[in-house]
C-alpha positions in Angstrom: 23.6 139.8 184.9 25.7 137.6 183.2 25.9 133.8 183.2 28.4 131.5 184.8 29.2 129.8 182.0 31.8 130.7 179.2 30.9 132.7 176.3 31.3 131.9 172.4 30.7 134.6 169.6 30.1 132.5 166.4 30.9 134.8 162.9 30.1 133.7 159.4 28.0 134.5 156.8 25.9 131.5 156.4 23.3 131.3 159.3 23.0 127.6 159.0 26.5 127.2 159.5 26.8 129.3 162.5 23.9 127.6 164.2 25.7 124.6 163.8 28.6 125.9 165.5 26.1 127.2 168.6 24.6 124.2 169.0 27.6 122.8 169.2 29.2 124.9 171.9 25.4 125.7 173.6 25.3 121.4 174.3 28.7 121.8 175.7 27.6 124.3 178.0 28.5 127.8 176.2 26.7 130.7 176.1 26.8 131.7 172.3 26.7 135.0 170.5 25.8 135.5 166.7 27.3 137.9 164.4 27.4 137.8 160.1 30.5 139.7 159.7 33.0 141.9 161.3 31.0 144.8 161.9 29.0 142.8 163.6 31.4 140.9 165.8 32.9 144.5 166.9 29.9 145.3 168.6 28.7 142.3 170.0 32.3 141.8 171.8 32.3 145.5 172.6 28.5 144.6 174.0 29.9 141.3 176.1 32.6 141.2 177.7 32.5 137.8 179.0 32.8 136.2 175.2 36.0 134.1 175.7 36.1 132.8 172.4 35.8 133.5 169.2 34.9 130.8 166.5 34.7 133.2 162.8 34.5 132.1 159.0 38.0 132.9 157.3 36.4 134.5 154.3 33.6 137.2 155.8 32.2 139.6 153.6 32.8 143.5 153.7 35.8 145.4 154.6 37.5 143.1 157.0 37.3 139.3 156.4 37.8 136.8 159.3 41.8 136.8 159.2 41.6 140.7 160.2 39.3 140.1 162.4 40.9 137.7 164.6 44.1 140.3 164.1 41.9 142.9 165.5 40.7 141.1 168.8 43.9 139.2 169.3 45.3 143.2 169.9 41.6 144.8 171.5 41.2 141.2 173.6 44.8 139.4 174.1 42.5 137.1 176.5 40.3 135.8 173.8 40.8 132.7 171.9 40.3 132.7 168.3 39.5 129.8 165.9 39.9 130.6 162.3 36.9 127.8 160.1 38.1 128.1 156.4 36.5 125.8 153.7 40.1 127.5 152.0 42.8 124.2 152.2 45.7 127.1 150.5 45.2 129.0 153.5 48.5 129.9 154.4 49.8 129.0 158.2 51.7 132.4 157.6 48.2 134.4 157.2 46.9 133.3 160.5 47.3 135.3 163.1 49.8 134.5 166.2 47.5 132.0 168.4 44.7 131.6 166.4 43.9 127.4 166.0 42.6 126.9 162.5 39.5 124.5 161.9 39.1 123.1 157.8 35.5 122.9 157.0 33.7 120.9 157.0 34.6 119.6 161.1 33.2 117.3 162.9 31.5 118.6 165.9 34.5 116.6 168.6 37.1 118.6 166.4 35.2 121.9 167.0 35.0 121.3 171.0 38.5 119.9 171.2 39.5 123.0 169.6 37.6 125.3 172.2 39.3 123.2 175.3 35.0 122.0 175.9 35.9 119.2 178.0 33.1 116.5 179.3 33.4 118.6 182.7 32.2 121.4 180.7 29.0 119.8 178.9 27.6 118.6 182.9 27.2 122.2 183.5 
């Protein structure tokens, strides 16, 4: 059964960092999802369909780092919103993928929900 409220998949490489994120989006009512890289992410969206977002880490380790990532979903998942965290200030506008909002590290948690559209109606849930 799934829930009735949106989902988030949080990727990056650093746990503490990504359980930041989730308690962010978890206290403004989000369901959250964990993966550490790419690999990861791939089978934890292909596992929930209901993720609506996607918040990943520009610079993941392995094969495909975060910009690919958000590539790949944007063309698997058209529906999905992507936000691109990069502690990277030379990151290139050009690099991100079409749609993608791009979040500097380090955020403050208002920049993180304002980013994800999690509005005050959102957090009563």
């Amino acid at each position: 059964m799934t829930s009735s409220r949106p989902a988030a998949l949080i990727v990056d490489d650093q746990p503490f960092i990504g359980m930041v994120a989730s308690d962010i989006l978890t206290e403004s009512g989000f369901q959250t999802y964990h993966a550490y890289d790419a690999r990861d992410a791939a089978a934890v969206l292909d596992e929930h369909p209901e993720i609506e977002v996607v918040v990943t880490e520009a610079q993941l380790p392995g094969d495909v780092n975060g910009l690919e990532l958000c590539r790949q979903v944007s063309q698997l998942r058209p529906d999905v919103q992507l936000v691109l965290t990069s502690s990277d200030h030379d990151l290139q506008f050009t690099d991100v993928p079409e749609g993608a909002r791009v979040l500097h590290k380090p955020y403050a948690s208002g920049e993180l929900k304002d980013v994800v559209g999690a509005s005050d109606e959102l957090e009563q849930v």
